[in-house]
C-alpha positions in Angstrom: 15.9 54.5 -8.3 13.5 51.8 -6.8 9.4 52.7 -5.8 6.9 50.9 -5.1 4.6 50.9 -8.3 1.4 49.5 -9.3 1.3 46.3 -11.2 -1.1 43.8 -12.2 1.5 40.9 -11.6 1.8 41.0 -7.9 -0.1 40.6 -4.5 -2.3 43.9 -4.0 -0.8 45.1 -7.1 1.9 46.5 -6.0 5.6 45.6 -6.7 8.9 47.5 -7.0 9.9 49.2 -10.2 12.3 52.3 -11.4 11.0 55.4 -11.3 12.9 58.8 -12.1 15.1 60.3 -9.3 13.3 63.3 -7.6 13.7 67.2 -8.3 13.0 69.3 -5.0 11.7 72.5 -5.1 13.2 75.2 -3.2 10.5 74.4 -0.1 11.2 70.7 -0.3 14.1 68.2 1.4 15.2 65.0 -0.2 14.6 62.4 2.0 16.3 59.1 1.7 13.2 57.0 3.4 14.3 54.0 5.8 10.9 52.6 6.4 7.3 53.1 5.7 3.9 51.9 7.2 0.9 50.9 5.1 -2.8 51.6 5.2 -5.7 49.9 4.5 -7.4 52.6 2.7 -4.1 53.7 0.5 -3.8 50.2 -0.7 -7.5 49.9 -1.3 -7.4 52.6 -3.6 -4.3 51.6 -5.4 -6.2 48.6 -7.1 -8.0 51.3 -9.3 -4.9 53.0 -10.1 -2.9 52.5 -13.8 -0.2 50.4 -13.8 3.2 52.3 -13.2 1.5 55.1 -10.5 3.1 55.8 -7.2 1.6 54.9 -3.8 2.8 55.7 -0.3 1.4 58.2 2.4 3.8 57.5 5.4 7.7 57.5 5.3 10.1 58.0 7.8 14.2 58.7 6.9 17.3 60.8 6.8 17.4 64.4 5.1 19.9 64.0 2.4 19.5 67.4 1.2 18.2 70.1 2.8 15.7 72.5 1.2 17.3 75.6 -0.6 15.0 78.0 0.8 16.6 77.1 4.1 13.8 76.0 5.9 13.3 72.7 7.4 15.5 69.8 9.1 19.4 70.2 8.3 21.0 67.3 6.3 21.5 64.4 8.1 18.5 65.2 10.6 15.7 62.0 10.7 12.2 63.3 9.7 8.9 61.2 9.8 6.3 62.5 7.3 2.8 62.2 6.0 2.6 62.8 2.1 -0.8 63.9 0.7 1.0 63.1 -3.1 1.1 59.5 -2.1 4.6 58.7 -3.5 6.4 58.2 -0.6 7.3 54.5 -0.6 10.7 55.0 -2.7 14.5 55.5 -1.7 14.2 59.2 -2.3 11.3 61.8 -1.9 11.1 65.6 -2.2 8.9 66.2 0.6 7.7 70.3 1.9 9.4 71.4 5.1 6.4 72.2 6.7 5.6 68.3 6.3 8.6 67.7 8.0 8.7 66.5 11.8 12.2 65.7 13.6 12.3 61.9 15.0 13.9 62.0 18.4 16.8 59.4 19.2 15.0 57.4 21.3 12.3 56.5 18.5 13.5 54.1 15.6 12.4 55.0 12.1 10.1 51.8 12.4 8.2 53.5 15.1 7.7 57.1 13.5 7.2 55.8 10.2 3.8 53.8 12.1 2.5 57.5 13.3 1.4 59.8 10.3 -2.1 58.8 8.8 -3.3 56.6 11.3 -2.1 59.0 14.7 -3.1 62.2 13.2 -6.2 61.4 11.9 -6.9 59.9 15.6 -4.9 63.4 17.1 -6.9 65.6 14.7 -9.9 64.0 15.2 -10.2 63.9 19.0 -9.1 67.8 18.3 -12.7 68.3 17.4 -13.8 67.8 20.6 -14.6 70.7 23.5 -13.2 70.2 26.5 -13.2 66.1 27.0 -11.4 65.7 29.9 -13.7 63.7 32.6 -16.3 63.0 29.8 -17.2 59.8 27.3 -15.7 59.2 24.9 -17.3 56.7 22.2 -14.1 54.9 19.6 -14.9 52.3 17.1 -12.5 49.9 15.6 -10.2 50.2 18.7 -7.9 47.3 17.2 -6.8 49.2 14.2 -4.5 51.8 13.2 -6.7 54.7 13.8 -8.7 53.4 16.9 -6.0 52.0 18.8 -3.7 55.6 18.6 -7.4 57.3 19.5 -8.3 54.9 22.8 -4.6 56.3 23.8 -4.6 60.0 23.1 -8.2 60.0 24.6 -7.3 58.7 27.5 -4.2 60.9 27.7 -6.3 64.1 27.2 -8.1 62.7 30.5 -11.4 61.0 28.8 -13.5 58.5 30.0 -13.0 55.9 26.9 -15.7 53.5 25.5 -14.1 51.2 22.6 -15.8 48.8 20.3 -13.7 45.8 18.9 -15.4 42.8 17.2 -14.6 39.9 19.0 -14.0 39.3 22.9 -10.6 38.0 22.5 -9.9 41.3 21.4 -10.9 42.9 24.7 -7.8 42.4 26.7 -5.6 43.8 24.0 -7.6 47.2 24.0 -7.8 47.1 27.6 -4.5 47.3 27.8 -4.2 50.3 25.6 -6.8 52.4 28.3 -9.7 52.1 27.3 -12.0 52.3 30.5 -15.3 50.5 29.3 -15.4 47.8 25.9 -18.2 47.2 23.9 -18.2 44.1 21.4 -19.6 44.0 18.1 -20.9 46.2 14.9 -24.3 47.1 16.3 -24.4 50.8 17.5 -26.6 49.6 20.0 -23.8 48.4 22.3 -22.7 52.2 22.8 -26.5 53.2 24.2 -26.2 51.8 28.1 -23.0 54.3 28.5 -24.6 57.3 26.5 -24.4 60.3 26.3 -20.8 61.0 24.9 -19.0 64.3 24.1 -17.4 62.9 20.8 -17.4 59.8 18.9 -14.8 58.6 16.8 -16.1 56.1 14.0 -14.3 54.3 10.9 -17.1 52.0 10.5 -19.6 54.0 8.8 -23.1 52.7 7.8 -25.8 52.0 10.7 -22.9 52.8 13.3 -22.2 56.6 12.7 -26.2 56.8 13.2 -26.5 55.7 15.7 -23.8 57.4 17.6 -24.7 61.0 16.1 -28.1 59.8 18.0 -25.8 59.4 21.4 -24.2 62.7 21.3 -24.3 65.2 24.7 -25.9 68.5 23.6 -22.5 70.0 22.6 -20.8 66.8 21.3 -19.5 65.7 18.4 -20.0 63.0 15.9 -16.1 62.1 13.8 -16.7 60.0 10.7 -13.7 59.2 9.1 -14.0 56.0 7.1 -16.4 53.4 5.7 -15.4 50.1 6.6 -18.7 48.8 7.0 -20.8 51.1 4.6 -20.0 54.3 3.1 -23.7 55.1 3.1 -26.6 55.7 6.3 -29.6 57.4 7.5 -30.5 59.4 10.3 -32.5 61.6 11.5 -31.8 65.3 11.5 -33.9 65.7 15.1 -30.4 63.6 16.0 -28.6 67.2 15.5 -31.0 69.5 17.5 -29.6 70.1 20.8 -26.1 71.3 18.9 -24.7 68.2 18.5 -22.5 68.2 15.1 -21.3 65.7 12.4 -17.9 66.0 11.1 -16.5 64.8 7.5 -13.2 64.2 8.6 -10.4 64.2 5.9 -6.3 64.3 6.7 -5.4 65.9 3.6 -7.9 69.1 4.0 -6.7 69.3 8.1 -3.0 70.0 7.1 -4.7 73.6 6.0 -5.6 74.2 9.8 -2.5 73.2 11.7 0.7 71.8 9.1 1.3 67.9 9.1 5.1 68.4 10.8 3.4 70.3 13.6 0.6 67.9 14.1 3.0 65.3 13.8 5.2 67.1 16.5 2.6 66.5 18.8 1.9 62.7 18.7 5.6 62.4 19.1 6.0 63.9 22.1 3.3 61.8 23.5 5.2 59.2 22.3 8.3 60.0 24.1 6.6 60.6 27.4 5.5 57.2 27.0 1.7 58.6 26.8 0.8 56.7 23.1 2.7 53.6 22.4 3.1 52.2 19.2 2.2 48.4 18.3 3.4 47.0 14.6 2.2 43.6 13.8 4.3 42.9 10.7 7.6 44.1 9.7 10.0 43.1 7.1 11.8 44.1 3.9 10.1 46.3 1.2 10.7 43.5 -1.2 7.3 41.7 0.6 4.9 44.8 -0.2 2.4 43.2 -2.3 2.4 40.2 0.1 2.6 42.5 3.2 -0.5 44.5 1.6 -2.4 42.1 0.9 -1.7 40.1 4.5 -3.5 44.1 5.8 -6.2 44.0 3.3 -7.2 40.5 4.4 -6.9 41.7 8.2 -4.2 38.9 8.7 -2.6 40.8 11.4 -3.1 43.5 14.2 -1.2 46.4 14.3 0.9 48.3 12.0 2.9 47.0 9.4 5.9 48.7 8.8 8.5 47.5 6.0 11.9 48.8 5.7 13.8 50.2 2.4 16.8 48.5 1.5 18.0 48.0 5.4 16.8 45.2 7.6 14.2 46.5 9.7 14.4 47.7 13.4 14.4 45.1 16.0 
């Protein structure tokens, strides 16, 4: 069967190649994946991968076998998954059941393929926060993946939502996603005139994460999850004496506290009641993934991008 593999002859590295069918276990379903979305961070990392490795964290598709242990979705059901393994992007995976989330009919694969790394890690995240309803928020990067799903959710949950983007054209789009106040530019600085917040959300690393640990309430809550702009900063530990806490936040280890299908359950159904909308800035064919990935590593879009396997994509 066809995968996306890494290669040194292609855009981003990656390519399709043959790989050997799958072999489920008796706590996995074969799903035969219609479309995936990509992710900076994924395709940053395959570039120091060996040539002929897997890649491929979000998938969404049809069961084609269900599991043997008889848990799970039923053949024929369509599931939308995250895989920790990273070898989703193929025409067949053995994924766990308890990965596993059903897709509604009124959501196209195109749509719930967009949700796993970058809406739970904005759902999971904002879960880390007491009680936010009526109180700031801070988000950074608001016009990517993470941010954008996290200005929505935040604002569903009832926050008060403070968003960074880099550039003021970029303000109406993030306006329009909820956010009540926008700040512009890298420097934590622009966060300070709306401070103190209950929980910050931050991609961005570096001098930013500092200073929002330094704008925390006394019971709030610092999220780092990236490092766009550095993956290194200082602070002061006098920032975390009035309670305030910083968080290491990693997808894979969360799935230990709440499964990924369950999580994932959740963002759906804010999706259906139209609380989280999804926006994908690129779509095509799988055949374009090393031009696709390399169009998201060079930020040539906004949005998702979303590619579909074998099938023309979702209009």
């Amino acid at each position: 069967m066809l995968a996306v593999v890494i290669t040194t002859k292609s855009p981003a590295n990656l390519s399709l190649g043959e790989v050997a069918e799958p072999t489920p276990r008796p706590d996995q379903a074969l799903v035969a994946v219609r479309a995936f979305s990509l992710n900076r961070g994924e395709v940053r990392m395959a570039q120091g991968k060996d040539p002929g490795a897997r890649i491929g964290w979000d998938i969404a598709g049809v069961v084609e076998q269900a599991a043997a242990d008889g848990r799970g979705p039923a053949r024929g059901e369509r599931v939308v998954a995250f895989l920790p393994s990273a070898d989703g992007w193929a025409e067949r995976v053995a994924v766990e059941t308890s990965l596993l989330a059903p897709i509604p009919a009124a959501i196209t694969d195109e749509v719930a393929a967009a949700l796993p790394v970058a809406g739970l890690t904005a759902l999971r995240g904002l879960d880390k926060g007491v009680r936010l309803a009526g109180r700031r928020v801070a988000i950074t990067g608001a016009t990517g993946g993470v941010g954008g799903f996290a200005v929505q959710i935040a604002r569903a949950m009832g926050a008060e939502v403070v968003a960074q983007v880099r550039h003021h054209a970029q303000i109406e789009g993030v306006q329009a996603l909820g956010a009540d106040h926008i700040v512009v530019g890298d420097d934590a600085a622009a966060f300070a005139e709306l401070a103190p917040y209950a929980l910050a959300l931050d991609g961005l690393g570096g001098e930013m994460i500092a200073g929002l640990v330094a704008m925390l309430d006394r019971q709030g809550v610092a999220i780092t999850y990236g490092g766009t702009a550095s993956f290194t900063t200082t602070f002061g530990v006098h920032s975390l004496s009035h309670t305030a806490s910083l968080y290491g936040f990693m997808l894979h280890q969360e799935l230990a506290e709440e499964p990924g299908g369950v999580s994932l359950g959740r963002l759906i159904n804010l999706v259906e009641r139209g609380l989280v909308r999804v926006e994908i800035g690129r779509r095509g064919d799988w055949s374009t993934i090393g031009e696709t990935a390399q169009a998201l590593t060079d930020r040539g879009f906004t949005g998702k991008a979303v590619l579909s396997v074998g099938q023309v994509a979702d209009k």
